[in-house]
C-alpha positions, 0 to 999 in steps of 0.5 A: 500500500502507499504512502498516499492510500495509508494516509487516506485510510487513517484519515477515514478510520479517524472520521470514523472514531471522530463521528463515533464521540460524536455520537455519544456526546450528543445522545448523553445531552439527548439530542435528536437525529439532527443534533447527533448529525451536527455534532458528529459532523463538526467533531469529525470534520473540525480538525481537518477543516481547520488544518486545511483552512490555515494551508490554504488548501482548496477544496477542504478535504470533506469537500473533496470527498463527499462520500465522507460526509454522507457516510456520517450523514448515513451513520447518523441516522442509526447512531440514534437508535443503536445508542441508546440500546447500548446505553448502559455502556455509553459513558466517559470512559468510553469518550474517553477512549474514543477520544485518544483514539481520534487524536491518534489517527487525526494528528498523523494524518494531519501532521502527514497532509502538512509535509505534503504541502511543503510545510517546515517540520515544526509548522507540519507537527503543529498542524498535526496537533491542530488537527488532533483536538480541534473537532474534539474542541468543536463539539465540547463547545456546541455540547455546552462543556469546556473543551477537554483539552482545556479542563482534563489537566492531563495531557492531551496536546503534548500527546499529539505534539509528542506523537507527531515528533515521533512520525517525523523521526521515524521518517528521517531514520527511513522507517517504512511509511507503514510503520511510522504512521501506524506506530505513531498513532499508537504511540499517541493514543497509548499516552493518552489513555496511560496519562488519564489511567493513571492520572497524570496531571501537568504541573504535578 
């Protein structure tokens, strides 16, 4: 697989998880179809959006592909009902968890759209970062809660800044383009759960 068809399929995998703690932040506020598609909507697409807004790059990427937003649009129509039958097991864990998934995927991919563009390495990680927490940002917000990243106090942003470090010294040492993507992913989602298990705090 190329590098190119790794980096699409980790941008859909992170739409996915993106949608999916969309989805359960909207039904914990129960919000109707509507609702579930818009938070969804924003949490999956806000990073990216944001990302290809500051590299000037036309036509933003769900633009592009606008099989991505009907997928949502479809998935939203059956989040609703499905959710609430697996109530019992919706909970903050489980956003939790979603969450440090989708900062994983969304910063490599984001990171990775970056160096495509020809941005210098730090602008290219910052990119990254921006596009791991800025949908998770966005549907706090429009949930009526402080972002996450802002109150957690355990790290989140440094996970990603951290991750998309890593991604490009995996690159300059030559590793396969496979394994510094996925590799890096992990390795961002591992410190995000590691530091809310164990209750990291920054500063502490």
């Amino acid at each position: 697989m190329s590098k190119m068809s790794l980096i699409n399929l980790i941008e859909i995998l992170a739409i996915l998880v993106g949608a999916f703690s969309g989805f359960i932040e909207a039904r914990s506020k129960k919000m109707d179809v509507v609702g579930v598609f818009t938070v969804a909507f924003i949490t999956a697409f806000g990073g990216g959006t944001l990302r290809d807004i500051l590299l000037d790059k036309r036509p933003l990427f769900w633009v592009e592909h606008q099989e991505y937003a009907i997928l949502i649009f479809v998935l939203s129509l059956i989040a609703a009902p499905l959710i609430r039958t697996l109530k019992k097991i919706v909970s903050e864990n489980l956003i939790v968890i979603a969450d440090a998934l989708g900062l994983g995927l969304f910063s490599i991919a984001g990171v990775s759209e970056a160096q495509a563009a020809g941005m210098p390495i730090f602008i290219a990680s910052m990119m990254g970062v921006v596009t791991g927490i800025f949908g998770g940002v966005l549907r706090d917000i429009v949930c009526n809660e402080i972002p996450m990243v802002l109150r957690d106090g355990r790290p989140y942003a440094i996970c990603s800044f951290i991750g998309c470090w890593v991604y490009l010294l995996l690159q300059k040492t030559g590793a396969p383009p496979d394994v510094a993507l996925w590799s890096s992913a992990l390795l961002i989602f591992l410190l995000r759960i590691v530091s809310w298990r164990r209750d990291i705090y920054l500063g502490e």
